[in-house]
BAPA-757824 format. One record per atom (N, C-alpha, C): x, y, z; residue in one letter. Coordinates in steps of 0.001 Angstrom, whole numbers, plus 500000, padded with zeros to 6 digits. Example, Ala and Ser with C-alpha at 12.3 -4.5 7.8 and 13.67 -1.06 7.14 Angstrom:
BEGIN
513190494310507800A512300495500507800A513200496700507800A512850497750507080S513670498940507140S512900500030507870S
// end
This chain:
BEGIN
500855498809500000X500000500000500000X500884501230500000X500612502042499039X501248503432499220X500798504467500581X502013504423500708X501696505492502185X500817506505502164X500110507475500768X499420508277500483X497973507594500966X497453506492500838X496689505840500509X495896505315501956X497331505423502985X496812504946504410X495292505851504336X494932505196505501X493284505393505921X493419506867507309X492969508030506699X493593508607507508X493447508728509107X492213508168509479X492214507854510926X493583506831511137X493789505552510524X494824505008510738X496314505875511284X496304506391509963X497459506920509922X497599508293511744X496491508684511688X496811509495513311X496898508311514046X496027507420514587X496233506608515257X498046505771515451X498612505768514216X499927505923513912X500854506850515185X500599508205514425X501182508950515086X500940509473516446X499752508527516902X499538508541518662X500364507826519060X500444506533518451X501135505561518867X502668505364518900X503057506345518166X504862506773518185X505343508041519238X503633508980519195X503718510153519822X503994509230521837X503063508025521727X503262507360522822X504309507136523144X505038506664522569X505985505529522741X507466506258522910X507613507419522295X508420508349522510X508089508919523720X506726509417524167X506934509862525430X507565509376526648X507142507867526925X507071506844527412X509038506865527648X509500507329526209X510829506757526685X512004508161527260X510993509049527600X511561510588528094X512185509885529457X512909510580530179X513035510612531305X511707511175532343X511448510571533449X510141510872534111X510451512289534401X509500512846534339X509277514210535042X509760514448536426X510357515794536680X510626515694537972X509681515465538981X510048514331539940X509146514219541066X509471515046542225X508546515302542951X508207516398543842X508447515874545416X508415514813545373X508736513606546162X507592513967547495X506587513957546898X505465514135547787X504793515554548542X505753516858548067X505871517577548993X504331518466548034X503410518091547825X502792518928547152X502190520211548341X501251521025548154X500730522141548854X500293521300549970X500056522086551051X499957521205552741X498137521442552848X498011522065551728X496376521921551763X495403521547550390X496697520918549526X495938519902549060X495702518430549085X494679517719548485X494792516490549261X495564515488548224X496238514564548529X497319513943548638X496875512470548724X497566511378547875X497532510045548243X498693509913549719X497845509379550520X498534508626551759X498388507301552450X499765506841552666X499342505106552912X498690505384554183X499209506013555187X498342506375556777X498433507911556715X497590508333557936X497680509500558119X498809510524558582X498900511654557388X500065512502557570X501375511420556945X501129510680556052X501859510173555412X501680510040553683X502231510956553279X501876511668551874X503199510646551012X502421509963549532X503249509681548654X502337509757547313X503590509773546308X502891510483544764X501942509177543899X502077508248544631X500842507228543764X500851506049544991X499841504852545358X499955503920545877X498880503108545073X499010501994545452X498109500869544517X497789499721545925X496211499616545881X496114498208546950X494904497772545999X495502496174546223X494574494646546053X493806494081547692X493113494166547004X492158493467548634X491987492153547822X491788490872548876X491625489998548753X490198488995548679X489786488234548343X488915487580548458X488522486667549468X487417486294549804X486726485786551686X487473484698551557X487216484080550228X488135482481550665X489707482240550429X490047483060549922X491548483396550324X492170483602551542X491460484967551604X492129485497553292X491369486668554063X489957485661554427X488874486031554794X488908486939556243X487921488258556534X487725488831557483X489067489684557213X489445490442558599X490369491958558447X491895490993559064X492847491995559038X494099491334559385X494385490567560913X495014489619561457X494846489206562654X494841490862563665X493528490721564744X493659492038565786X493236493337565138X492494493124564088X491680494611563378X490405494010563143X489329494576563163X487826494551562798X487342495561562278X485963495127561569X485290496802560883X484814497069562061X485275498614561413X484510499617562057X483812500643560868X483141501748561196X482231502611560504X482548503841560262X483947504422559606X483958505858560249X483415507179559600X482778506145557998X482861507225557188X480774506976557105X480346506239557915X478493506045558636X478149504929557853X476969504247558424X476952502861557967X476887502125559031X476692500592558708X476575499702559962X477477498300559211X478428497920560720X478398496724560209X477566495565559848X477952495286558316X476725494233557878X477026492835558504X475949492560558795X475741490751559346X474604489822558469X474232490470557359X473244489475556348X474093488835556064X472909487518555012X473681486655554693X474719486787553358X474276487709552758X475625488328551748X477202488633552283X476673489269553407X478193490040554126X478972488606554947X478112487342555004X478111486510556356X480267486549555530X480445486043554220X482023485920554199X482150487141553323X483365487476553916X483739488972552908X485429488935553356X485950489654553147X487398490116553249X487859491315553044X488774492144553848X489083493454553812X490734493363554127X491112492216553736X492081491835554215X493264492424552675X494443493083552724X494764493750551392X496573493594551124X496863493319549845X498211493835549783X498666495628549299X499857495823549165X499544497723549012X501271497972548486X501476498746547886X502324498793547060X502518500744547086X503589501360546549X503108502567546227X504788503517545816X504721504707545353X506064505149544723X507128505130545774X506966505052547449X508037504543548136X508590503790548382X507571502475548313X508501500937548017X507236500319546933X507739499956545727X506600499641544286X506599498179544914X506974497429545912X506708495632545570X505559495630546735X505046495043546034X503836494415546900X504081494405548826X503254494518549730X503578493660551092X501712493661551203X501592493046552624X500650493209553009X500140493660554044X499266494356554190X498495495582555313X498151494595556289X498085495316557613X497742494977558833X496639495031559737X495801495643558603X494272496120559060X492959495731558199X492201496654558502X490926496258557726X490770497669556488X490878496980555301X491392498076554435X489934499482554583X489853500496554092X489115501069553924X488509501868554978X488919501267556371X487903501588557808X488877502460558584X490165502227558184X490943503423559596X491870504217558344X492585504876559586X493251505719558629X495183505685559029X495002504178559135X496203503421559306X496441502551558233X495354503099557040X495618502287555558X495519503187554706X496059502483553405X496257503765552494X494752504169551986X493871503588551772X492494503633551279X491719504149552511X491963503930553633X491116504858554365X491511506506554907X492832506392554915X493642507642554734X493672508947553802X493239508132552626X493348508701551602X491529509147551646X490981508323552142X489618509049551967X489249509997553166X489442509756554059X489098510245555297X489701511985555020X490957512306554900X491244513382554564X490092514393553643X489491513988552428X488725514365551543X487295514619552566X486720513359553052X485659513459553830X485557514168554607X486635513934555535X486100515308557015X486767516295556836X487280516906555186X488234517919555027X487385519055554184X487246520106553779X486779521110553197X487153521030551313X487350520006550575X487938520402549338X486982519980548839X487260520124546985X486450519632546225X486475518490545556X485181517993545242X485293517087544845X484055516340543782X484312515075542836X483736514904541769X484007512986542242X482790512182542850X482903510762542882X481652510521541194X482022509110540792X481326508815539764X481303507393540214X480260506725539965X480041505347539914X478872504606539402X478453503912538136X477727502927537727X476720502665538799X477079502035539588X476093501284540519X476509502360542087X475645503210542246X475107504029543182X473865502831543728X473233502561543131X471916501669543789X470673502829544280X470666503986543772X469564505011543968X469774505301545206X471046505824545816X471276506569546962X473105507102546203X472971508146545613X472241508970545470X471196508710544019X469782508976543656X469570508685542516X470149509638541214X470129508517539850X470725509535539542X469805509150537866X469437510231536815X468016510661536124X468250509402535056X467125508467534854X467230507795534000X468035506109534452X467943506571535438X468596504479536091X467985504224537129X467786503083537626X467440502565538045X468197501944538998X468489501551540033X469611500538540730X471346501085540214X471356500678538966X472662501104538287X472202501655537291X473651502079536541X473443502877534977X473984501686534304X473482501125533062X473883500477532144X474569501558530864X475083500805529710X475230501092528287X474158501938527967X475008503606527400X476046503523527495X476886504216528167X476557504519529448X477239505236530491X478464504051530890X479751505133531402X480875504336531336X480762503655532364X481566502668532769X481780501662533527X483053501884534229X482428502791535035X483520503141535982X483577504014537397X484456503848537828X484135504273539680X484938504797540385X485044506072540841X486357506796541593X485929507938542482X486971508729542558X486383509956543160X487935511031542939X487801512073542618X488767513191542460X488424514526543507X489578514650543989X489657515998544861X490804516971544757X490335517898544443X490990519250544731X490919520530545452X491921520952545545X491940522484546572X491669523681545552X491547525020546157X491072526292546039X492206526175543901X493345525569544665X494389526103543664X494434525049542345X493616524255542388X493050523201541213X494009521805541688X495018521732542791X495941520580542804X495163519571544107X495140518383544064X494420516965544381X495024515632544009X493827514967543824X494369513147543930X492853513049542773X493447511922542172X492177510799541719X492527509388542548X491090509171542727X491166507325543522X490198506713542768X490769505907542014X490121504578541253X490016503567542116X488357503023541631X488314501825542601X487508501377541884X486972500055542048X486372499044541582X485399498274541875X485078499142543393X483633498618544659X482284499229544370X481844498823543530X479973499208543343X479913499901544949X478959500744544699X478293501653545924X478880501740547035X480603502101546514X481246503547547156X482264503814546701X482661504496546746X482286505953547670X481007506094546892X480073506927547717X478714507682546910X479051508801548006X479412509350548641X479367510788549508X480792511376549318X480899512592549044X482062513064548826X482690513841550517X481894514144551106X481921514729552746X481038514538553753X480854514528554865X480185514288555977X479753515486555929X479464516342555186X478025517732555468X477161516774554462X477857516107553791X476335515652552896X476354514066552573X475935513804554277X475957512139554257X475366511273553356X475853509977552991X474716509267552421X473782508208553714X472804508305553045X471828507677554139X472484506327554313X472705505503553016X472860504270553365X474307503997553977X475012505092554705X476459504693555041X477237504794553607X478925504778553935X479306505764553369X480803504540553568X481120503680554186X482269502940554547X482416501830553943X483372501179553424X484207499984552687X483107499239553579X482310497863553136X481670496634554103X480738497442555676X480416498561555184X479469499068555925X478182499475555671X477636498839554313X476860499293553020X475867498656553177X474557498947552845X473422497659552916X473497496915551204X473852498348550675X473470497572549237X475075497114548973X475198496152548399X476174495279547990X477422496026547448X478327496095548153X479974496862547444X481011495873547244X480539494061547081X481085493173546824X482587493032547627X482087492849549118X483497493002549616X483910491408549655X483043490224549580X483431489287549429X484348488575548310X484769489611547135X485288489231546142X486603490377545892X487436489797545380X488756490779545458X488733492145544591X489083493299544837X488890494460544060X490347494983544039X490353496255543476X491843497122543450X491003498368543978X492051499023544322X492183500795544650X493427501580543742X493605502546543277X495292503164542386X494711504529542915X495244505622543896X495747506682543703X496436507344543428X496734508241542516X497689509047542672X497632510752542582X498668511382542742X498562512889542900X498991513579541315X497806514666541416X497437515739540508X497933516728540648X498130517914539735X498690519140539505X497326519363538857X497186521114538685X495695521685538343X495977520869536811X497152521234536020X496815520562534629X496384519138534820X496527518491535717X496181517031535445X494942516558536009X494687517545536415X492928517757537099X492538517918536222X492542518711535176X491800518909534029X492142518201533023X493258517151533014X493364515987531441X492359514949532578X492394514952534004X491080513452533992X489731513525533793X489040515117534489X488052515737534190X487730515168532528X489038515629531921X488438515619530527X488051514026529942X488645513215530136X489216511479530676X487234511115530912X486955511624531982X485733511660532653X484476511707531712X484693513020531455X483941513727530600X483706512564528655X484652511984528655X484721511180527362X484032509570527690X484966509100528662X484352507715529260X482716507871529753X481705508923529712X480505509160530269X480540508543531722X481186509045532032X481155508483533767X479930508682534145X479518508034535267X477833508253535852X478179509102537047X477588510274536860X477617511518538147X476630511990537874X476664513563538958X475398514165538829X475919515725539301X476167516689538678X477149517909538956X476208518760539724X474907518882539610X473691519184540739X473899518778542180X474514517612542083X474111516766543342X475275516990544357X474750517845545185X476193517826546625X476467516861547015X476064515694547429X476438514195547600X477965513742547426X477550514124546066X478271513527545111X479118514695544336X479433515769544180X479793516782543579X479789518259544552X481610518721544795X481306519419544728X482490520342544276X481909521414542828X482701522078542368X483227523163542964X484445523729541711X484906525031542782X486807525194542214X487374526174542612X488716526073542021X488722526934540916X489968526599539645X490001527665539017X488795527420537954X488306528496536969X487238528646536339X487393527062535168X488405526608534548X488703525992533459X488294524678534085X488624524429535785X488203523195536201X486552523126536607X485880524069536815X484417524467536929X483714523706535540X484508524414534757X483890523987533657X483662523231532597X484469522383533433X484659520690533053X483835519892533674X483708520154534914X483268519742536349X481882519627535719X480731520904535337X480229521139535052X479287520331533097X480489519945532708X480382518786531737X479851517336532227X480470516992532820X480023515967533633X478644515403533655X478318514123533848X476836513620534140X476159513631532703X476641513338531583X476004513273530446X476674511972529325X475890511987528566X476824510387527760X477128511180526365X478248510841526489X479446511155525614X478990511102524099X479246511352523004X478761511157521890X480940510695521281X481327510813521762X482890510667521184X482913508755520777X483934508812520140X484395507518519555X485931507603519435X486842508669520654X487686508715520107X488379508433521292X489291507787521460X490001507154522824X490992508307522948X491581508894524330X492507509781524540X493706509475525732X494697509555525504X495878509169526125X496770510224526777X496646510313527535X497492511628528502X498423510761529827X499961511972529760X500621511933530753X500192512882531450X500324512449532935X500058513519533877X501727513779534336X501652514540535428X502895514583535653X503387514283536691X502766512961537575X503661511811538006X504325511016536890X504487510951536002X504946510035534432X503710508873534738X502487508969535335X501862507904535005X500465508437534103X500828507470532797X499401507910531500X497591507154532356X497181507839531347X495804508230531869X495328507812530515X494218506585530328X493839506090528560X492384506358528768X491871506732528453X490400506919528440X489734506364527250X488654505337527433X487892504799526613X486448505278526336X486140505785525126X484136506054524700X483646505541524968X482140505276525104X481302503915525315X481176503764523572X481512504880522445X481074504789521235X482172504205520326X483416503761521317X484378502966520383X484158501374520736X483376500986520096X482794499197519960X484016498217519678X484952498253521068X486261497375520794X486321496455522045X486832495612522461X487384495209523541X488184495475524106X487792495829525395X488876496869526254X490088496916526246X490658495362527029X492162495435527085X492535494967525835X492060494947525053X492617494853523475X493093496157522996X491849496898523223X492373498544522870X493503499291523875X493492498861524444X494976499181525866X496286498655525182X495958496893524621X497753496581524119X497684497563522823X496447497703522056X496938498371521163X497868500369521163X496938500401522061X497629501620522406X499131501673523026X499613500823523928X500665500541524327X501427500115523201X501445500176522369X502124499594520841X502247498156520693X500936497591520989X500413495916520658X501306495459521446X501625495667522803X502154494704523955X501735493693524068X501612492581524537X500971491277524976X500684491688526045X499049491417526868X498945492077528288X498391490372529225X498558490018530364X497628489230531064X496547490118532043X495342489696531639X494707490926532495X493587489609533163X493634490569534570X492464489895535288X491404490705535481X489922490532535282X489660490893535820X488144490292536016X486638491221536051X485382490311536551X485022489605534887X485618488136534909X485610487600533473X484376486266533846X483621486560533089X482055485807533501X480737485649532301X480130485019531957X479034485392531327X478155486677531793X477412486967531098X477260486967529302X478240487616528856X478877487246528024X480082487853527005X481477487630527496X481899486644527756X483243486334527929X483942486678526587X484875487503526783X486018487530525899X486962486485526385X487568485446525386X488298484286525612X489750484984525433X490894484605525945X492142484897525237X492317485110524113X492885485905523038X493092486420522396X494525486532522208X494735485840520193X495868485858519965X496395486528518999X498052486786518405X498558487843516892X497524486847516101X497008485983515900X496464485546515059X494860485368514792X494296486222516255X492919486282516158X492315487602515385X491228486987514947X490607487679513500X489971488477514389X490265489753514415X489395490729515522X488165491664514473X487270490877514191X485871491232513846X486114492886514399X485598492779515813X485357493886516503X486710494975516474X486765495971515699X488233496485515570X487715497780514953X488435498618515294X488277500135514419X489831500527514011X489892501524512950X490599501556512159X491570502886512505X491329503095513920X491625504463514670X492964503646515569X492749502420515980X493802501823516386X494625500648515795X496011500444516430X496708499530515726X496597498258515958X497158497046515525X497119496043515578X497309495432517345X496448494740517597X496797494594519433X497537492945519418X498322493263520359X499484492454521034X498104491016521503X498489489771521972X498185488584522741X497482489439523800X496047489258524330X495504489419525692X495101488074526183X495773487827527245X495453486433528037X494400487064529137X493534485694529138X492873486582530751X493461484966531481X493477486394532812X493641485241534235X493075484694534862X493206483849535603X492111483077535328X492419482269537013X493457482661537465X493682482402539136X495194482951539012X495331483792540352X496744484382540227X497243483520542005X498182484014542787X499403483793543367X499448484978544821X499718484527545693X500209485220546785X500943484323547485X501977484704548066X503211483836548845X502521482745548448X502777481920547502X503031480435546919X501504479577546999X500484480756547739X498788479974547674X498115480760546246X497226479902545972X496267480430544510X495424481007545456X494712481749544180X493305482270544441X492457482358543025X491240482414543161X490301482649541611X490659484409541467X490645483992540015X490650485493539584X489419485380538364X488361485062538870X487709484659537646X486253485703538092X485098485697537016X483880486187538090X482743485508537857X481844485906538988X480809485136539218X480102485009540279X479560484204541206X479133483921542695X479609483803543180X479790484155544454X480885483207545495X482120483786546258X482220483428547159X484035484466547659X485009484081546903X485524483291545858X486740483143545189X486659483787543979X485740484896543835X486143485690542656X486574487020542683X486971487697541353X487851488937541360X487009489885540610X486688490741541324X486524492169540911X487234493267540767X488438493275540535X489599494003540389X489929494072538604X490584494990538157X490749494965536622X492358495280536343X493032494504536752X494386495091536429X494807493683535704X496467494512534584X497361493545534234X498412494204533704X499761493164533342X501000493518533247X501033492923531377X502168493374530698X502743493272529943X503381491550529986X503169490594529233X503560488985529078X505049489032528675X505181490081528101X506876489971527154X507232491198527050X508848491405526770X509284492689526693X509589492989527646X510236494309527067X511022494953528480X510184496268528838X509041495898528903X508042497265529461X507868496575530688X507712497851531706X507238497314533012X506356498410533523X504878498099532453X503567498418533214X502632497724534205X502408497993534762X501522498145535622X499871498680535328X498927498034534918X497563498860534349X496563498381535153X496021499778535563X494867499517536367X493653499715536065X492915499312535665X491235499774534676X490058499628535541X489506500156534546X487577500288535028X486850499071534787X487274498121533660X486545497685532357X487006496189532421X485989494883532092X485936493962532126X486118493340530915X486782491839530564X486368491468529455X485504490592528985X484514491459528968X482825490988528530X482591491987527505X482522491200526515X481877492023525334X481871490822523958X482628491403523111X482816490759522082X484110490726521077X485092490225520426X486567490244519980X486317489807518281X485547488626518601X485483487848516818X483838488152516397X483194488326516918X481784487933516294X481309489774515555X481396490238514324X480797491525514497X479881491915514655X479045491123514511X477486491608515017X477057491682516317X478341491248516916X477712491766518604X478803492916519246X479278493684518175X480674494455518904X480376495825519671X479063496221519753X478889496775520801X478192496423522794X478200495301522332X478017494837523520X478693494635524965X477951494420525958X478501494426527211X479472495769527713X481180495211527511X482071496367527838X482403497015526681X482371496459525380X482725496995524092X482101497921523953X480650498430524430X479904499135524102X479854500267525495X480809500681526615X480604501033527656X482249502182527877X482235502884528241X483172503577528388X484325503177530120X485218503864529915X486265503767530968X487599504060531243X488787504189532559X489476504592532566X490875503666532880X492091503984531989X493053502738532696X494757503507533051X494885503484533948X495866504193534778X496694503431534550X497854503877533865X499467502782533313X500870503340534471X500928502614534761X502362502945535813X503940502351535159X504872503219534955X505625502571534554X506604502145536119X506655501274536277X507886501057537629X508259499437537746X509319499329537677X509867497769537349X509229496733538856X509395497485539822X508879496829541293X507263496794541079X506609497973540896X505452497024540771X504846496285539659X505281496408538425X505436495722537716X505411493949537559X506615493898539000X507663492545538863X505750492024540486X505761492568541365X504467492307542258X503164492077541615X502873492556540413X501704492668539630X501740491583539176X502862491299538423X502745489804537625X503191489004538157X503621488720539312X503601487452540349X502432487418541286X501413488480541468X499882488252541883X498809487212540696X499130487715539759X498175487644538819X498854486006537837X500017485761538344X500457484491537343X499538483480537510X499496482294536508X498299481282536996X498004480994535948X496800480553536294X495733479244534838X495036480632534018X494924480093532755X494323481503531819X493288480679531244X492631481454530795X491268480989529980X491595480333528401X490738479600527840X491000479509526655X490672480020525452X491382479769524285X491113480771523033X489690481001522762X488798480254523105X487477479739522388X486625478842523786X485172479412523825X484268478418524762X484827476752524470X484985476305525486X484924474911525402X483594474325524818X483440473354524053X482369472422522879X481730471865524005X480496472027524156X479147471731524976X478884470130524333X
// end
């Protein structure tokens, strides 16, 4: 083919993908080594302990059920401890990782409930603190309601769940997480009725099954590349709703803020460094691809193993250089091998990484690079449920749903990521009934 001739979406998609890959190989930006403004809010593993990104895996009930030996839930952010028969096995039990030491260990508490963990630390500050803030999540469960859903938001609102805070001066944190119905309250002036705490929830935040958390710290520009991130993936919010929203800062972040709570009409995936050196990929609900397919492709067709809630209806099977990807747009490049996982590894015991019923499954969405000398780390919104070979179903499930995937480059967590997640993988194709 004559180079004149390329397809010209191709051809940008091209030059994202070199524009990537060159960035990628800059030297990181200077780090700040945590010292951001003393009144903005900040990822912290405990309290008054500030670092520029951390990452925790919570575990699953039948793994390593209940809180760490000598910690229990407690309630701090309102709520009751649950005792139905949903909550009867759950786990809050977590490993935690972060830019001061990237390898994995494991926490000593009950993740989410004190502020002797990085996930409750990191929230508690935001909650009983005066800043602003923007939570989004799918499954609210109609506390807070939000126009046009019911229980949850389906397709094609994105599929995804966090919360972002900032000060007067636009600088903050984003916290990705992966727990249906929470956060839903951004502060204690504007409680949620149904409780507000990790396994303190009536309606289901799936603590019995393993999830992730990834924070890291913002500068005002990088408040406004996730806003915008937000704003594309159709996140489910409500910019009315104090609950859940509350704006403020400089005018450019208002008015993003203010975008918010609507479904996207884009089809165009967007890739930003912030300036921890960790990229920010944002997916449409209107680009009809398979998620971590569109991730290796963006990464310049890496091979990825990704775990995450992999279940009917719509299992995406592993995926190989040689699978006929029906479902494909012409905006991205050719994608690398996606294996899914299918049970990963902690000190030398398995666990399911699969989804479904039950305490041995994973609700968490992360994976590493299979080959090469990249050492990402990716943390996502987005499941693989949809569709890869069949085209007549390529907007379905996640193909058809928007979301966000946070890439870390760091060899330590990297080298922890893919010794969690090693294990049995799914196969190319449903097994013959």
């Amino acid at each position: 083919m004559e180079r004149n001739a390329l397809n010209p979406r191709l051809k940008r998609s091209l030059r994202l993908a070199v524009l990537f890959l060159s960035l990628i190989a800059l030297p990181a930006y200077p780090q700040s080594g945590a010292t951001a403004s003393k009144t903005a809010p900040v990822p912290l593993l405990k309290a008054a302990h500030p670092v520029d990104w951390w990452f925790v895996f919570k575990f699953n009930a039948q793994f390593l059920p209940g809180c760490a030996a000598g910690a229990s839930r407690t309630c701090p952010f309102g709520g009751d401890v649950q005792t139905t028969a949903k909550y009867k096995e759950f786990s809050q039990q977590f490993a935690y990782a972060s830019s001061e030491h990237s390898a994995l260990q494991l926490g000593g508490t009950c993740v989410g409930d004190t502020a002797a963990d990085p996930l409750g630390a990191t929230f508690d500050q935001v909650y009983n603190g005066s800043f602003h803030f923007v939570i989004w999540n799918d499954q609210f469960y109609d506390d807070p309601k939000i126009q046009g859903c019911t229980g949850k938001c389906d397709a094609p609102w994105g599929h995804s769940k966090g919360m972002l805070a900032w000060n007067d001066a636009g600088e903050g944190l984003v916290l990705q997480v992966s727990t249906p119905s929470w956060p839903a309250a951004g502060s204690s002036k504007t409680p949620r009725k149904d409780g507000n705490t990790l396994g303190c929830i009536a309606n289901d935040n799936d603590v019995e099954v393993s999830q992730h958390f990834f924070s890291v710290k913002l500068t005002m520009g990088d408040v406004e590349k996730v806003l915008a991130a937000l704003q594309n993936a159709s996140v489910v919010t409500d910019p009315k709703d104090p609950q859940i929203v509350s704006s403020g800062g400089p005018g450019d972040i208002q008015k993003l803020v203010a975008s918010l709570g609507a479904k996207s009409q884009s089809k165009t995936f967007t890739i930003d460094r912030l300036s921890s050196g960790v990229h920010l990929i944002s997916k449409p609900s209107g680009l009809h691809v398979p998620p971590w397919q569109m991730v290796s492709a963006l990464l310049g067709g890496v091979p990825l193993r990704a775990a995450t809630w992999w279940a009917a209806p719509g299992k995406i099977y592993t995926t190989t250089p040689s699978t006929k990807m029906a479902c494909w747009s012409t905006t991205l490049v050719k994608p690398g091998a996606v294996e899914i996982a299918t049970t990963g590894h902690w000190e030398g015991k398995e666990f399911g990484l699969t989804g479904g019923s039950g305490p041995n499954f994973n609700h968490a969405k992360i994976g590493v690079p299979t080959s090469g000398t990249n050492h990402y780390a990716i943390f996502g919104d987005m499941n693989q449920q949809g569709d890869a070979v069949a085209a007549g179903n390529c907007g379905s499930a996640q193909n058809g749903r928007g979301g966000l995937f946070f890439v870390v480059d760091d060899a330590g967590l990297y080298g922890s990521v893919k010794d969690l997640i090693t294990g049995s993988a799914a196969p190319t194709k449903a097994p013959a009934k």
